[in-house]
N, C-alpha and C positions, 0 to 999 in steps of 0.2 A: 860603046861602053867604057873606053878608056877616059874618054875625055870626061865623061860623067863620073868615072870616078876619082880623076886628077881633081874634076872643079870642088866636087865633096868636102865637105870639113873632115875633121878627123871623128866626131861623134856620129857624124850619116855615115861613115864610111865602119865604123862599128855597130854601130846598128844594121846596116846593111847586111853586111857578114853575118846578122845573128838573125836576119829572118831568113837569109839564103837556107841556112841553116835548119831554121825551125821558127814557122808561122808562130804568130802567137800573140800575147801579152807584154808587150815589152813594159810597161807601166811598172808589173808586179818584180815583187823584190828575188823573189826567186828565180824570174827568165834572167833581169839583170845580171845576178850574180852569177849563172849559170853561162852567161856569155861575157862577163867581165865589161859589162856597161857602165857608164856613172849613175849619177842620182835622177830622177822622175823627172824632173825641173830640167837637166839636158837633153834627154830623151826625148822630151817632149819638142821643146825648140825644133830638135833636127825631126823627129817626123812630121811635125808642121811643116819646114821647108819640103821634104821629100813629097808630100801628098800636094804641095804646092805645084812642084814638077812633075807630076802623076806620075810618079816613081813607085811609091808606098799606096796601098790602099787599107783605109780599116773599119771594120763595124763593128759595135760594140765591145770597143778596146781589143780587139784581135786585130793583128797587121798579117801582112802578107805585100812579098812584091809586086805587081801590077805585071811584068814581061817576065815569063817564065824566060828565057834566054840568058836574063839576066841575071836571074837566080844560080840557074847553070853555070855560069859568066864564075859569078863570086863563090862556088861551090870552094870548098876546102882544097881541094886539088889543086888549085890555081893562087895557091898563098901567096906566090912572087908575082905584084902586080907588073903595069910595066910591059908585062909579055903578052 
């Protein structure tokens, strides 16, 4: 999980953190704001790469992480990457 979240850009890597968090919508302007994402148009890019890497998976516009481990991985608890 480290090295997966070293190679990350900085938007997967916020995104990531916001579906650890809570499944969902990242598109709508509300999950965005509510986890401090940029605009539609970034989001989008990075959950293209992630579902690229079967990282992310989504169905009609709902995302969710693919390895529940991972989820637990980036839970809020663990804000000091690195460790």
């Amino acid at each position: 999980f480290t090295l997966l979240w070293e190679e990350a850009a900085t938007v997967q890597r916020l995104l990531l953190q916001a579906l650890a968090e809570e499944q969902g919508h990242p598109y709508s302007k509300a999950y965005r704001d509510r986890h401090g994402l940029p605009a539609a148009a970034s989001v989008q890019t990075a959950l293209r790469a992630l579902e690229r890497r079967e990282i992310v998976s989504g169905e009609r516009g709902a995302y969710r992480i693919v390895e529940p481990f991972l989820a637990e991985w980036l839970s809020p608890g663990r804000a000091a990457r690195g460790s």
